[in-house]
Every structure is written in C-alpha cells, then in structure tokens.
PDB file of N, CA, C and O in Angstrom:
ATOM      1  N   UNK A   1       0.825  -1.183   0.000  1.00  0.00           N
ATOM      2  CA  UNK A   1       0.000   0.000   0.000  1.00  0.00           C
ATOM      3  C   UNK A   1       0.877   1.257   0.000  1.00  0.00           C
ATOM      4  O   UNK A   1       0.674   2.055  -0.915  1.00  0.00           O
ATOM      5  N   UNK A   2       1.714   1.507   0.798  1.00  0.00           N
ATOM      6  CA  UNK A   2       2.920   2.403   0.783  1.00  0.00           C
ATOM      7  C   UNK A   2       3.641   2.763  -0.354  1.00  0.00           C
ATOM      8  O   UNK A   2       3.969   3.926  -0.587  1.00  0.00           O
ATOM      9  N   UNK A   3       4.010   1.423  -1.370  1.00  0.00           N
ATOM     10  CA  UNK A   3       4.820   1.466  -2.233  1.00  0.00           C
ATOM     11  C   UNK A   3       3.653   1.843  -3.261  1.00  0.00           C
ATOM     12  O   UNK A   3       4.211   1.846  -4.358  1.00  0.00           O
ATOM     13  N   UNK A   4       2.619   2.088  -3.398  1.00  0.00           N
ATOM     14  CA  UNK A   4       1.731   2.166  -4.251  1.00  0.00           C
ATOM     15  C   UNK A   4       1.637   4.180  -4.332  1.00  0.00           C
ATOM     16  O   UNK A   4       1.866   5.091  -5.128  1.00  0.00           O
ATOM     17  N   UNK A   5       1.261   4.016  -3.255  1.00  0.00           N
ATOM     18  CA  UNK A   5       1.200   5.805  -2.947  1.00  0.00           C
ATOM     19  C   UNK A   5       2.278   6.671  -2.822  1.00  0.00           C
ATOM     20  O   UNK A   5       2.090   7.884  -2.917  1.00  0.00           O
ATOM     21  N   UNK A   6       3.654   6.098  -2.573  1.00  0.00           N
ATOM     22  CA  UNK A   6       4.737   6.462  -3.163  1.00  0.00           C
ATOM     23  C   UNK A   6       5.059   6.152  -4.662  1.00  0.00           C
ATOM     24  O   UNK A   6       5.375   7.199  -5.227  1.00  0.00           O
ATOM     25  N   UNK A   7       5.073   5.584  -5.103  1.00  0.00           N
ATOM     26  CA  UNK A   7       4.895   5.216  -6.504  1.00  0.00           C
ATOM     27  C   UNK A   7       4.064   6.255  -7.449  1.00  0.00           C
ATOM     28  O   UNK A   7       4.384   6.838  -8.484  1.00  0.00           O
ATOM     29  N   UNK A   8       3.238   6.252  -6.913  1.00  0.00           N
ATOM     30  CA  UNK A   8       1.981   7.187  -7.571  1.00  0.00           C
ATOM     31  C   UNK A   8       3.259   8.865  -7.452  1.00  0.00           C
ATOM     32  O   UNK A   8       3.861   9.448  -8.353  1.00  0.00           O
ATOM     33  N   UNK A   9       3.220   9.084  -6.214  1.00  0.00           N
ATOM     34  CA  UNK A   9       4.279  10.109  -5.860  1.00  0.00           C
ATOM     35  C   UNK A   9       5.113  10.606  -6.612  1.00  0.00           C
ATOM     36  O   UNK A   9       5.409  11.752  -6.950  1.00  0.00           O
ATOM     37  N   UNK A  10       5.434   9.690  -6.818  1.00  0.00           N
ATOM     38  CA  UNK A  10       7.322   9.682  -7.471  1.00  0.00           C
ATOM     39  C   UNK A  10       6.875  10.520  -9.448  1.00  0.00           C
ATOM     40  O   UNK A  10       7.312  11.497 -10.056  1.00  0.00           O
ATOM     41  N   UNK A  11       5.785   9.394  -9.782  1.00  0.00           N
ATOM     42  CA  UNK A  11       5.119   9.084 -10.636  1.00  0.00           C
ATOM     43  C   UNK A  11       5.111  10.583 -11.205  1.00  0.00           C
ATOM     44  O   UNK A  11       5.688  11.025 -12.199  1.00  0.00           O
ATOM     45  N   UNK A  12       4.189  11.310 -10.168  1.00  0.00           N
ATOM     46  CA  UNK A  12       3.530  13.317 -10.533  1.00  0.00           C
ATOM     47  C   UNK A  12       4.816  13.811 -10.370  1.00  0.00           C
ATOM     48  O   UNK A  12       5.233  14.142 -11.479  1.00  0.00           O
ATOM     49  N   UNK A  13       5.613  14.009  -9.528  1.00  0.00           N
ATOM     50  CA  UNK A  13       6.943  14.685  -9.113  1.00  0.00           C
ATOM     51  C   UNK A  13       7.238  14.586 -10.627  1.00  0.00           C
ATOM     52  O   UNK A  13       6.941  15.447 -11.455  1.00  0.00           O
ATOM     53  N   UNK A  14       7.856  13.433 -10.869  1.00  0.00           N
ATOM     54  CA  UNK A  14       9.360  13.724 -11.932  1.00  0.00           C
ATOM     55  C   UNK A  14       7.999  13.459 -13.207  1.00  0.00           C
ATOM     56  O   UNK A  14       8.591  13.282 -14.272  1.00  0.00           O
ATOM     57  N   UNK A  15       7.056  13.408 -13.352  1.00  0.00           N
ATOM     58  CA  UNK A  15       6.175  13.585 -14.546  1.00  0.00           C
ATOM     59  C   UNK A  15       6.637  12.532 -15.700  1.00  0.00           C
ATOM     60  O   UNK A  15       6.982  12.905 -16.821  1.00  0.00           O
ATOM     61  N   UNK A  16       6.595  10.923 -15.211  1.00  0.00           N
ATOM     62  CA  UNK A  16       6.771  10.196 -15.685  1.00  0.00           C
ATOM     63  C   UNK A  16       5.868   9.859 -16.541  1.00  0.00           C
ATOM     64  O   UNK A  16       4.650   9.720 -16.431  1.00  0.00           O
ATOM     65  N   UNK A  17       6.792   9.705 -17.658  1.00  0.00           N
ATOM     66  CA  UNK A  17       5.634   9.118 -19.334  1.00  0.00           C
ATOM     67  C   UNK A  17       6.614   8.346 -19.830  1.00  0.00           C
ATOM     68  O   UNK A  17       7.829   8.502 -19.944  1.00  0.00           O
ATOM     69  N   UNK A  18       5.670   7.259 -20.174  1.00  0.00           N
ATOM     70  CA  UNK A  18       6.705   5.972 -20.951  1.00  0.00           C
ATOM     71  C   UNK A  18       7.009   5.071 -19.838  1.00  0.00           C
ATOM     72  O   UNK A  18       6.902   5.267 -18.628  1.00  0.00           O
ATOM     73  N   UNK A  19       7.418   4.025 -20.500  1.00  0.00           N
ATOM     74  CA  UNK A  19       7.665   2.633 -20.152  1.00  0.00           C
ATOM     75  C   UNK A  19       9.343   2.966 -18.870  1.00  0.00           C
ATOM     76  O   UNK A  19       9.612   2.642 -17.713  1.00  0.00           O
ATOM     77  N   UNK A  20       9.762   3.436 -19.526  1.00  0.00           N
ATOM     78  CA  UNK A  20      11.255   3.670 -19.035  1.00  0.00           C
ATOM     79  C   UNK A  20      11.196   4.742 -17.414  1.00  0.00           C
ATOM     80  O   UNK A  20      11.731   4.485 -16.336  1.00  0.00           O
ATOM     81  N   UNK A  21      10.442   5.814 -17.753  1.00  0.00           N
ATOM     82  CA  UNK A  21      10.361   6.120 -16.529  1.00  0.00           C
ATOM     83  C   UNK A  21       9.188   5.959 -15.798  1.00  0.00           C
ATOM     84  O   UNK A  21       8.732   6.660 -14.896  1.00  0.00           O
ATOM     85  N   UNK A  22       8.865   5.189 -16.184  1.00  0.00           N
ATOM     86  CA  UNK A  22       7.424   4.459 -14.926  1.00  0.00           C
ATOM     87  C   UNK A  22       8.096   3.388 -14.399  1.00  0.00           C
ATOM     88  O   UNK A  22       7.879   3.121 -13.217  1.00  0.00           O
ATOM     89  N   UNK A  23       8.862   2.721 -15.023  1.00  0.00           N
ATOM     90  CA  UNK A  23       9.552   1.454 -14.247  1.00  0.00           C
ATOM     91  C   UNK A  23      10.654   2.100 -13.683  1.00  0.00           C
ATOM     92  O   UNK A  23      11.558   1.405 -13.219  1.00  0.00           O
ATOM     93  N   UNK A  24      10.752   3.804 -13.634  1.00  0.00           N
ATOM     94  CA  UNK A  24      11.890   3.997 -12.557  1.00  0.00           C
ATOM     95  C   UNK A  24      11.255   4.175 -11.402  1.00  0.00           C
ATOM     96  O   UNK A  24      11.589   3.731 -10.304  1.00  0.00           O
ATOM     97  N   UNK A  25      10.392   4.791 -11.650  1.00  0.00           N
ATOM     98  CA  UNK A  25       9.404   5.182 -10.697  1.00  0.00           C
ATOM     99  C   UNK A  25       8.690   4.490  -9.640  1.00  0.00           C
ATOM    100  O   UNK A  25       8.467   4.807  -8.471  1.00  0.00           O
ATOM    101  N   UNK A  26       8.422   3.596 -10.242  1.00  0.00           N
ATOM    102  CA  UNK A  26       7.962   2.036  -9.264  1.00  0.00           C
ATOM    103  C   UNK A  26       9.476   1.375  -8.847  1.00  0.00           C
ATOM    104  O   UNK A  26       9.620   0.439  -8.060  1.00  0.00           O
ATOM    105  N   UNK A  27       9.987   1.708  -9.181  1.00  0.00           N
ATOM    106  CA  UNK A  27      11.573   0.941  -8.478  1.00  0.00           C
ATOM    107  C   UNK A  27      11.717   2.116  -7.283  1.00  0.00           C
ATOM    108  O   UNK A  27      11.602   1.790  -6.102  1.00  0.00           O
ATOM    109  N   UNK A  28      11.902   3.101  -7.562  1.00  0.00           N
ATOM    110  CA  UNK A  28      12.310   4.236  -6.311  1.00  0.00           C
ATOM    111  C   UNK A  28      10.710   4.197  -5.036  1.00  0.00           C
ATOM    112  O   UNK A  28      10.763   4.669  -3.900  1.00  0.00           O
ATOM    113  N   UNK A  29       9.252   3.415  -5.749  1.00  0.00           N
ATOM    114  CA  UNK A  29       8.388   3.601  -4.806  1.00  0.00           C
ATOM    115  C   UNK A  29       8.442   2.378  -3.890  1.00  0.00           C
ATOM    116  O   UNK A  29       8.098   2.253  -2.715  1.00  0.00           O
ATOM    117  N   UNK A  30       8.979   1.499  -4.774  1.00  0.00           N
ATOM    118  CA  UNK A  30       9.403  -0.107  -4.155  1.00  0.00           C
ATOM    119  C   UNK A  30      10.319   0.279  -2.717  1.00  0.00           C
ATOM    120  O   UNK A  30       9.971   0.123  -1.547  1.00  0.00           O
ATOM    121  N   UNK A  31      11.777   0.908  -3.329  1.00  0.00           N
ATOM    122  CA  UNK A  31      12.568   1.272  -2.152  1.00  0.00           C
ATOM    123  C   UNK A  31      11.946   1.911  -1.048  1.00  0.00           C
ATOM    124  O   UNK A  31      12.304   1.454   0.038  1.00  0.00           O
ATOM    125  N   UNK A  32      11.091   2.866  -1.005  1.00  0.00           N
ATOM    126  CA  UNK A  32      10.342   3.353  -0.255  1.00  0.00           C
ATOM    127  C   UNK A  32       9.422   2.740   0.687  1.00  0.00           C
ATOM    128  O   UNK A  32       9.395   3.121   1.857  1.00  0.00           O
ATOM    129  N   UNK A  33       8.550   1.675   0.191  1.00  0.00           N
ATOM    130  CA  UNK A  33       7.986   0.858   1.009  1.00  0.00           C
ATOM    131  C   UNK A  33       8.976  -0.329   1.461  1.00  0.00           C
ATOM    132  O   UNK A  33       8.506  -1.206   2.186  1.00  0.00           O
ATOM    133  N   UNK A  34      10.189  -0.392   1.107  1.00  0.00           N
ATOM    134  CA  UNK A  34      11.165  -1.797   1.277  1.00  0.00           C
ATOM    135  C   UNK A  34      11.360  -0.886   2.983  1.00  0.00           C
ATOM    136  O   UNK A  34      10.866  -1.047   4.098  1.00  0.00           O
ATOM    137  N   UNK A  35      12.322   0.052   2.393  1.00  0.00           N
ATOM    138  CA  UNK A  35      12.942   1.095   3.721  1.00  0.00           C
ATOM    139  C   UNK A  35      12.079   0.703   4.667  1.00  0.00           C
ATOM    140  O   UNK A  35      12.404  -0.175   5.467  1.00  0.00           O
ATOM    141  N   UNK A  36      10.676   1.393   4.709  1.00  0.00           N
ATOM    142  CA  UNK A  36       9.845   1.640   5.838  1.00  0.00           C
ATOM    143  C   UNK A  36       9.193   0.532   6.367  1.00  0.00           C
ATOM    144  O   UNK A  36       8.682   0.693   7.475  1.00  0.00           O
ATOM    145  N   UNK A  37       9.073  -0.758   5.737  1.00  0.00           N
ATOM    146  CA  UNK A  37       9.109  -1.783   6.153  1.00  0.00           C
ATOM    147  C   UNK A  37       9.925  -2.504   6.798  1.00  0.00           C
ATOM    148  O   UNK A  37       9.561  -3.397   7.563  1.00  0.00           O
ATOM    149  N   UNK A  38      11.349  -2.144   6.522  1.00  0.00           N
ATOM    150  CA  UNK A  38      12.383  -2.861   7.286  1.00  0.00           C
ATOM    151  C   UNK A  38      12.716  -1.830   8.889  1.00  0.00           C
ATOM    152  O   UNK A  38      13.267  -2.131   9.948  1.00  0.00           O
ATOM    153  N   UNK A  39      11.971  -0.354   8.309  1.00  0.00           N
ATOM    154  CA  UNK A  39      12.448   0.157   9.899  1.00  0.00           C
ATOM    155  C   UNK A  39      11.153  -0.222  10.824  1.00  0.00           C
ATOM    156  O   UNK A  39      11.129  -0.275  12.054  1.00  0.00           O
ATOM    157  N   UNK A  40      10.312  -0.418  10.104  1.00  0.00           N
ATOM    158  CA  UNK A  40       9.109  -0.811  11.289  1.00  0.00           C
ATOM    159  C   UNK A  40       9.252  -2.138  11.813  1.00  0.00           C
ATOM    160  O   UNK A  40       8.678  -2.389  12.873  1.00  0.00           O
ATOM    161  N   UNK A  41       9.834  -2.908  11.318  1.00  0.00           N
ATOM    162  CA  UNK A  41      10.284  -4.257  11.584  1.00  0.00           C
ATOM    163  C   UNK A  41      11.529  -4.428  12.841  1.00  0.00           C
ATOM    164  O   UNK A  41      11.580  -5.284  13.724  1.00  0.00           O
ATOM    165  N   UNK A  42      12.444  -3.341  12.575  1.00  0.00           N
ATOM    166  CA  UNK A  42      13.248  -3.271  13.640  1.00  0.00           C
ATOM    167  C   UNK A  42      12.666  -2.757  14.797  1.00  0.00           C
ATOM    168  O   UNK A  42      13.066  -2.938  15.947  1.00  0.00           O
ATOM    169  N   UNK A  43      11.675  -2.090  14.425  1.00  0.00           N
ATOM    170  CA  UNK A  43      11.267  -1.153  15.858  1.00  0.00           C
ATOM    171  C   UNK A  43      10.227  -2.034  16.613  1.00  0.00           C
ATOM    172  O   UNK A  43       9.885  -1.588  17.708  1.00  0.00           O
ATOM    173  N   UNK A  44       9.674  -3.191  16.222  1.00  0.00           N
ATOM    174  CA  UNK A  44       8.877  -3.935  16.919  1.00  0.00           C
ATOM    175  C   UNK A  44       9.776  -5.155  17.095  1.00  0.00           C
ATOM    176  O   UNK A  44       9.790  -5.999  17.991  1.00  0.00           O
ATOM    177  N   UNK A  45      10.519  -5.022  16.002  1.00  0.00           N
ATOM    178  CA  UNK A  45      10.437  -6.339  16.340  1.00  0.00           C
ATOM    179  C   UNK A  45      10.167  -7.695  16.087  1.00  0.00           C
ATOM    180  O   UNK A  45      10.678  -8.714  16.551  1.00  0.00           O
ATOM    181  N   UNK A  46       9.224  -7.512  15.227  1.00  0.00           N
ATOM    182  CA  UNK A  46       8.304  -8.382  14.615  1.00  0.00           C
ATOM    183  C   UNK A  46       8.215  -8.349  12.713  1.00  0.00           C
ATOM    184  O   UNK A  46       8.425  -7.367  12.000  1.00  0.00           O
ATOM    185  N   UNK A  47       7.863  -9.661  12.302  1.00  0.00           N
ATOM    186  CA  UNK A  47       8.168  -9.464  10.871  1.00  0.00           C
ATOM    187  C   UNK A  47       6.849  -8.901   9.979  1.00  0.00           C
ATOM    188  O   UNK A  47       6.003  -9.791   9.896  1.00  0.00           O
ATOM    189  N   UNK A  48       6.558  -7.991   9.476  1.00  0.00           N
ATOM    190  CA  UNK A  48       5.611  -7.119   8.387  1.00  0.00           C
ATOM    191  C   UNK A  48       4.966  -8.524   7.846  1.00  0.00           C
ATOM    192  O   UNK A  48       4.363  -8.984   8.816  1.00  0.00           O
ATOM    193  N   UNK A  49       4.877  -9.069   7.162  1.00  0.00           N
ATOM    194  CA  UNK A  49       4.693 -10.250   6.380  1.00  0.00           C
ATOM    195  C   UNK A  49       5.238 -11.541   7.229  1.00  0.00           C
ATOM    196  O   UNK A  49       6.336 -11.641   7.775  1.00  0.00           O
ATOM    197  N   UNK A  50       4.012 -12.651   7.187  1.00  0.00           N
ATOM    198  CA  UNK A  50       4.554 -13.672   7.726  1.00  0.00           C
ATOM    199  C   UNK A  50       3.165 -14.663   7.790  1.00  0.00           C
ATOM    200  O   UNK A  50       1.971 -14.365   7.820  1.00  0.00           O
ATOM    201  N   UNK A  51       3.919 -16.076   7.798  1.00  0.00           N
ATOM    202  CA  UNK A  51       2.658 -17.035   7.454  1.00  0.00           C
ATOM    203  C   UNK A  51       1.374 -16.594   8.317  1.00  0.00           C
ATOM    204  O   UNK A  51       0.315 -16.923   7.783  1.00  0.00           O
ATOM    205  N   UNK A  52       1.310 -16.235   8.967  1.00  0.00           N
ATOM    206  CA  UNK A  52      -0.252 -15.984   9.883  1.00  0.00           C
ATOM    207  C   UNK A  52      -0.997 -14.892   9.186  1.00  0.00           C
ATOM    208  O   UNK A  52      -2.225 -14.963   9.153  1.00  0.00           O
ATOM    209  N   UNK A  53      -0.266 -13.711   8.525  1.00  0.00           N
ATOM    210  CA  UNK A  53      -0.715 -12.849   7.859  1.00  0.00           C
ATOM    211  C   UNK A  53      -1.102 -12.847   6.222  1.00  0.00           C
ATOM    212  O   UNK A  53      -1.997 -12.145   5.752  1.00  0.00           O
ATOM    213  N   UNK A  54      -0.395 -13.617   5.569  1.00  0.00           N
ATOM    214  CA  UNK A  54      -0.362 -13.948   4.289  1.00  0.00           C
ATOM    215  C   UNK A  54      -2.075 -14.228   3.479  1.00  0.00           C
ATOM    216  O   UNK A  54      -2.598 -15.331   3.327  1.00  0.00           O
ATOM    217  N   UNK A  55      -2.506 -13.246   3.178  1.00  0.00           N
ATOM    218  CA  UNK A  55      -3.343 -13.757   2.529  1.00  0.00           C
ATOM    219  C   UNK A  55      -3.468 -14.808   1.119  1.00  0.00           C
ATOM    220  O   UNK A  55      -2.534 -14.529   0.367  1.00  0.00           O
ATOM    221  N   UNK A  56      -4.154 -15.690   0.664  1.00  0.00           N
ATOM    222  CA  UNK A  56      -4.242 -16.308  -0.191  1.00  0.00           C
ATOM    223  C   UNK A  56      -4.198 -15.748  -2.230  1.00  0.00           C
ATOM    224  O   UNK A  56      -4.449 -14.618  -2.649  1.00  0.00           O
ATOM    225  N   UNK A  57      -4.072 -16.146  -2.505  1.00  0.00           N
ATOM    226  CA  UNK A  57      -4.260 -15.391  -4.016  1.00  0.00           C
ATOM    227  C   UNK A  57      -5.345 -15.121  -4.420  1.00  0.00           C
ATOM    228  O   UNK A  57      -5.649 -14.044  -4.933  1.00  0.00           O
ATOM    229  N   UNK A  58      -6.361 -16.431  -4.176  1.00  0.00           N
ATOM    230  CA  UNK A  58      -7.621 -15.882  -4.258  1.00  0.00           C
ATOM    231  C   UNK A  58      -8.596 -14.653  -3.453  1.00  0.00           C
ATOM    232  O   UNK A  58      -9.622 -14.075  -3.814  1.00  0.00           O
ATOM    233  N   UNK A  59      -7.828 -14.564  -2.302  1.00  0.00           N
ATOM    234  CA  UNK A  59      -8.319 -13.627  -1.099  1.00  0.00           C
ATOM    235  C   UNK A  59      -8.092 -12.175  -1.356  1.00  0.00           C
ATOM    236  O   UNK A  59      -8.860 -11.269  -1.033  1.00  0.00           O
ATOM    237  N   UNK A  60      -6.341 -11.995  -2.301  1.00  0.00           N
ATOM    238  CA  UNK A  60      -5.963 -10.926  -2.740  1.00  0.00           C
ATOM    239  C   UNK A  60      -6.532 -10.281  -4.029  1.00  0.00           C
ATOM    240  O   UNK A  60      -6.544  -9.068  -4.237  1.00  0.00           O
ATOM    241  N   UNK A  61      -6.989 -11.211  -4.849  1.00  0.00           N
ATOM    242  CA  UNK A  61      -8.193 -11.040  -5.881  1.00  0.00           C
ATOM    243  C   UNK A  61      -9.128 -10.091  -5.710  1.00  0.00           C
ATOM    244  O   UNK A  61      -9.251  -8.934  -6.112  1.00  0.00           O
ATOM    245  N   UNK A  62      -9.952 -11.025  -4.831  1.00  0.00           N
ATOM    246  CA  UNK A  62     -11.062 -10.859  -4.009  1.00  0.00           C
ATOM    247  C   UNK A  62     -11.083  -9.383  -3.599  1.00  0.00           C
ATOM    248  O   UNK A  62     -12.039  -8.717  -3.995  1.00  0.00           O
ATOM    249  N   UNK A  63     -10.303  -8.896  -2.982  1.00  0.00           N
ATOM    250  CA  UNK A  63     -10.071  -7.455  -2.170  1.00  0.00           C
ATOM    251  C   UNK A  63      -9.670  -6.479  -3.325  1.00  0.00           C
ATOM    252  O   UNK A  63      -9.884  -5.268  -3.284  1.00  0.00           O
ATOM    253  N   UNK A  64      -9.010  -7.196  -4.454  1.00  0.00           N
ATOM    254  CA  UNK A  64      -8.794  -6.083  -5.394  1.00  0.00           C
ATOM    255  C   UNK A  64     -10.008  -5.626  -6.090  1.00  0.00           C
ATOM    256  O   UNK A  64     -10.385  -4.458  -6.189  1.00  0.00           O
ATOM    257  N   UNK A  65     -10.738  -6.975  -6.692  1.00  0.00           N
ATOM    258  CA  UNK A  65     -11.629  -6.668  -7.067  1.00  0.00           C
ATOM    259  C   UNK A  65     -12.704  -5.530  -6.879  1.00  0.00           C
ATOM    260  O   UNK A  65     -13.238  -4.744  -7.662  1.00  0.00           O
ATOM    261  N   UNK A  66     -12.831  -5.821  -5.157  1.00  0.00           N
ATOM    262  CA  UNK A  66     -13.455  -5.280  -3.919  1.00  0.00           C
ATOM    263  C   UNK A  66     -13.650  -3.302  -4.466  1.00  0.00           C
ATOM    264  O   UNK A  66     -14.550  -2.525  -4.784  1.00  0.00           O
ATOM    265  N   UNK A  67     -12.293  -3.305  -4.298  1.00  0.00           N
ATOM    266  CA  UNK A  67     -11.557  -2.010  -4.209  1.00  0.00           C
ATOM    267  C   UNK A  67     -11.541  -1.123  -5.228  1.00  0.00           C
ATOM    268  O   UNK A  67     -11.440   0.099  -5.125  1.00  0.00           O
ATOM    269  N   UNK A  68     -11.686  -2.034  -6.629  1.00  0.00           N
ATOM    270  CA  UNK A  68     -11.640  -1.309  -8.003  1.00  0.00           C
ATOM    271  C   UNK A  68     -12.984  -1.081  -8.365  1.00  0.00           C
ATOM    272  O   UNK A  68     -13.237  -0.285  -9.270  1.00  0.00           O
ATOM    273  N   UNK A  69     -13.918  -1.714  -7.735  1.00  0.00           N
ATOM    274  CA  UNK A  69     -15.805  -1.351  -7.855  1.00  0.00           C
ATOM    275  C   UNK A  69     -16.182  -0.147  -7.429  1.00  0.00           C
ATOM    276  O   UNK A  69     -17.059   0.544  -7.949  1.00  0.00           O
ATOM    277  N   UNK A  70     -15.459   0.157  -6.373  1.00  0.00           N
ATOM    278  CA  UNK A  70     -15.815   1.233  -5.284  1.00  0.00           C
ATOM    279  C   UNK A  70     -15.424   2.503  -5.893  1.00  0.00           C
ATOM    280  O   UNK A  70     -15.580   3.557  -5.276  1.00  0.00           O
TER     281      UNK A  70
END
C-alpha cells in the first residue's frame, strides 16, 4: 500500500511518461515501502509479512476486485 502511494508520488513529481520512466518510478516507490518496512520491523520487532498474515491469491483477488468497484 505504501509502495503504491509512493509510486503514484514519485510518478507526478518527476512527470513520468513511458515505459522507461514508470519502471523507474515504481523501483524508487518499491525502495520506499522496502525502507519503511524494514524500519518498522526493527522497531517492533516483529516481521511485516509472515505465514499468519499472508493472505491467499484468491483472497488478494477478491479485495482487489473489492476495491476497483468502489
């Protein structure tokens, strides 16, 4: 979700058009949610992602679907 709205971010800032700088763009929004995932991870403690949390493929579908109706 992070890397999405940074992404988007990055996206308006540097006024990305084309293939070339949209895939920079999602690489620098990736780092962004990587970063802030790994510092929230240190600060608890605990891992962001992990079998108890993992939703299914079909489940992640499901919610996209959900989300793109609305």
């Amino acid at each position: 979700m992070l890397g999405e709205a940074a992404t988007t971010e990055i996206t308006r800032v540097d006024d990305a058009q084309g293939v070339r700088e949209s895939k920079t763009a999602a690489r620098k929004g990736g780092e962004v949610a990587g970063t802030a995932r790994k510092d929230l991870e240190r600060k608890t403690r605990k891992k962001v992602v992990s079998p108890e949390n993992y939703l299914g493929i079909s489940q992640k579908r499901q919610k996209l679907l959900k989300g793109k109706g609305s």
